[in-house]
N, C-alpha and C positions, 0 to 999 in steps of 0.2 A: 752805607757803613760796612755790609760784610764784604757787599765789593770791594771796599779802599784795602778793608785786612787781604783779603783773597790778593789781590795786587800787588800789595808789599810782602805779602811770603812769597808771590811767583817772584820778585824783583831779587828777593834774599836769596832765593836758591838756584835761582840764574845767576847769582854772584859767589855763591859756593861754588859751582860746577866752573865758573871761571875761575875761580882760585886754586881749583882742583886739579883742572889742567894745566895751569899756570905751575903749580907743583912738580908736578909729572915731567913737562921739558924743563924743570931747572936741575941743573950737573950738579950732582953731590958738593963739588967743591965751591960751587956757588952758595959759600953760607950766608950772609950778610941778606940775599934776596931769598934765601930760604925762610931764613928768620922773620924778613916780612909778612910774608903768605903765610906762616903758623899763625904769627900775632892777628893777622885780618880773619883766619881763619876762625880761632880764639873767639875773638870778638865778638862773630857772626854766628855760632854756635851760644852765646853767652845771652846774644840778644834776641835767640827764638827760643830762650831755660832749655837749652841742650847745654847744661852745665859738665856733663861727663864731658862730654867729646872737646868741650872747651877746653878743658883740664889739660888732655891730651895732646891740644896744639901747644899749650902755653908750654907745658913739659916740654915739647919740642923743640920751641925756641930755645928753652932753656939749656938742654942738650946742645944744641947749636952754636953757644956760647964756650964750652969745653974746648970747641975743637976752633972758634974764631973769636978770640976776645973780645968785646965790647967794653964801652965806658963802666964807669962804676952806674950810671945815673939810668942805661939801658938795663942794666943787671937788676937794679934795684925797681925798672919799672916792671919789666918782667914778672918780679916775685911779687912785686902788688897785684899785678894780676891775677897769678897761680892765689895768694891769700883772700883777694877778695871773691876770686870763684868759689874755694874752698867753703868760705862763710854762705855765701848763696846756697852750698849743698849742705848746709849746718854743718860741717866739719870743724868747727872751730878750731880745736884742738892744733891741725895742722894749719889754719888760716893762722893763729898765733904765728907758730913757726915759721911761717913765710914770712909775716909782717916782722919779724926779730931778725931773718935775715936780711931782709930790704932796710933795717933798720943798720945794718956794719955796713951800707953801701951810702952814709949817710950825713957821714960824718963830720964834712964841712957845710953842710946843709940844714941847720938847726928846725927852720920854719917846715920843711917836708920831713924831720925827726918829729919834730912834734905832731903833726897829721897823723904819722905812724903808728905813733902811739896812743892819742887818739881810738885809732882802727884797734888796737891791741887790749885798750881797755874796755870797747864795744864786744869785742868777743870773749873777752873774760867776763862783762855779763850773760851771755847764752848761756 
């Protein structure tokens, strides 16, 4: 058993240090594969409660989006992320604020507004 854990962290963080590099050779103007490797990045931060540093990639992606538009539906998956990490570090306040913006990215999408909100009324109980 502490083997399997010991295992899956080395697996995890041999897939950081590949993301990391993978970072590192992509050209600034590569945003669309930049944006990947945040979101993977995110993730993998997310799913060892390295909730700061997840933060940090998702903000990136999100950044990434400024300067290389995305769908409305990436934009809005994005900020469900940045929201629901938000919530994982008790932040509520600002996981609101995420889930209200993912919520104008929504708008022909009633059944994922609804989820939203949902999520919105979950952290208005915290």
């Amino acid at each position: 058993r502490d083997r399997d854990k010991m295992k899956k962290d080395l697996q995890r963080a041999m897939k950081g240090i590949e993301l990391q590099e993978s970072l590192s050779r992509a050209l600034p103007q590569q945003h669309s594969w930049r944006m990947k490797i945040y979101e993977k990045l995110g993730d993998l931060c997310c799913k060892v409660n390295g909730y700061q540093k997840g933060l940090e990639y998702y903000q990136k992606q999100l950044e990434c989006t400024e300067r290389f538009p995305q769908s409305d539906e990436e934009v809005a998956a994005i900020h469900f992320s940045l929201a629901s990490t938000c919530f994982d570090l008790k932040d509520y306040k600002e996981a609101i604020n995420h889930y209200k913006t993912e919520l104008t990215f929504h708008k022909d999408r009633p059944r994922e507004a609804c989820k939203t909100w949902l999520h919105i009324a979950a952290a208005h109980r915290m």
